[in-house]
N, C-alpha and C positions, 0 to 999 in steps of 0.2 A: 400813718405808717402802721403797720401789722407786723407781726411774732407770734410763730405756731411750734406747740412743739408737742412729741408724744409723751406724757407724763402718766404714774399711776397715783390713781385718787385713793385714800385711804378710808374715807367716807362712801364710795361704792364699789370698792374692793376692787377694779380691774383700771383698765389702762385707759385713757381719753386724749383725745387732741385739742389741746387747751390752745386758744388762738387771744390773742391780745393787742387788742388795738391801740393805738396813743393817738390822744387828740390833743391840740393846743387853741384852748379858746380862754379867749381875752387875756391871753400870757401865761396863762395856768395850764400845767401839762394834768391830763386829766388821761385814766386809763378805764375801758371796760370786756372785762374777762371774759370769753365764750366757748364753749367746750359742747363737743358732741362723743357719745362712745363711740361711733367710727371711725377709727384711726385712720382709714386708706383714704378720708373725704377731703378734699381740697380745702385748704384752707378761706379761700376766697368764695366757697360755696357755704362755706358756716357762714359767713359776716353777712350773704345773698339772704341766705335765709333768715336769718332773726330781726335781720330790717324787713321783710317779706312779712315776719309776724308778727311785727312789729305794728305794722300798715292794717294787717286783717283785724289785730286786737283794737287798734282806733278806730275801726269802721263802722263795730259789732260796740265800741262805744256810745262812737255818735246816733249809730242808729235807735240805741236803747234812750240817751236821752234828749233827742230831739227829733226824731223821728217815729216816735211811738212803736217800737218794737217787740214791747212788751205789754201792750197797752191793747192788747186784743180780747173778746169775751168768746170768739168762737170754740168750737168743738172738734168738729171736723178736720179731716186730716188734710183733705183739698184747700179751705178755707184759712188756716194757719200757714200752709206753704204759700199760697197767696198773699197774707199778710204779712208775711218775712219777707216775703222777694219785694215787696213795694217799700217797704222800711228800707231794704239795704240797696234797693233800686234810687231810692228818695236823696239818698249819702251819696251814691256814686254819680248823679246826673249833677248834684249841686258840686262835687269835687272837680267834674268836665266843666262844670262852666267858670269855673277857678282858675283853673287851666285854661282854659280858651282865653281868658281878659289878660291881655296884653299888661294891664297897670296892676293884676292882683299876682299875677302867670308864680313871680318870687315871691312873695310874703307865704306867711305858714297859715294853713288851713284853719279857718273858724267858722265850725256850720253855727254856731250862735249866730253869727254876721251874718250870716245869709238869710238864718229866720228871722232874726229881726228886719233883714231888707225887703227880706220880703211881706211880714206884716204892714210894714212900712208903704210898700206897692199897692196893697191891694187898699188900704186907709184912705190912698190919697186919690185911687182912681174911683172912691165911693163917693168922696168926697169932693173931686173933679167933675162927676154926676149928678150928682146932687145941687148941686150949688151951678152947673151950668159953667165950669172954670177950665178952659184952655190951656193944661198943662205944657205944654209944645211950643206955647208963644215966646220970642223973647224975651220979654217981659217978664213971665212968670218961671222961667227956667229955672235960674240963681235959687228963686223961693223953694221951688218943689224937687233939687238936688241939694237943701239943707233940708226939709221932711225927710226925702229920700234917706238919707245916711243918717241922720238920727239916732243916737244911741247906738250907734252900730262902731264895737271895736276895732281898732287897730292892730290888725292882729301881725 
């Protein structure tokens, strides 16, 4: 439930549309205040947007720490926007494939799970190589979908 109203802030001197949402999680009424100086703005368009930046601020996280985003030695102005777009490229194909799995589709995003699954993937298919091991068999399914998920949280 939401509650918007036009109030004047004292701390930046003019008028704002304070919107207020109530949530009730595990029996506890929990509220979180949101206000933009636009008074004429829809209420429902503040709540749009801060989950919106809410979304971009986690993206421009995960891509900082798990997809080397900042992690670049180049110079060049071509070479940096190429390495940002594959960082934030890297977040958002692993988020699609979150979304596509039918069994992850509800749970909350954890690209740790995914690096780790995917370390995991490429370990086992060296190791599948190497050793001459038919991951795919009946057999060894059970085995190589506990490697598989290994240290990989539940998120």
């Amino acid at each position: 439930m939401a509650y918007s109203e036009v109030v004047n802030s004292k701390a930046l001197g003019r008028n704002i549309l304070l919107v207020v949402e109530e949530f009730l999680i595990l029996g506890k009424t929990t509220y979180r205040l949101l206000f933009t100086p636009d008074t004429m703005q829809a209420p429902i368009d503040v709540i749009d947007i801060y989950n919106t930046q809410l979304q971009i601020e986690f993206g421009f996280r995960d891509a900082k720490q798990f997809a080397g985003l900042e992690n670049s030695q180049a110079r060049s102005g071509n070479k940096l926007s190429f390495h940002f777009y594959i960082a934030m490229t890297s977040v958002n194909i692993v988020k699609i494939m979150q979304l596509r799995n039918p069994e992850t589709r509800e749970n909350s995003f954890s690209m740790a799970t995914y690096k780790i699954l995917f370390c995991n993937t490429l370990l086992l298919s060296r190791f599948s190589r190497l050793f001459t091991i038919n991951p795919n068999s009946i057999k060894n399914r059970q085995h190589v979908n506990e490697l598989l998920y290994f240290d990989t949280m539940a998120a």
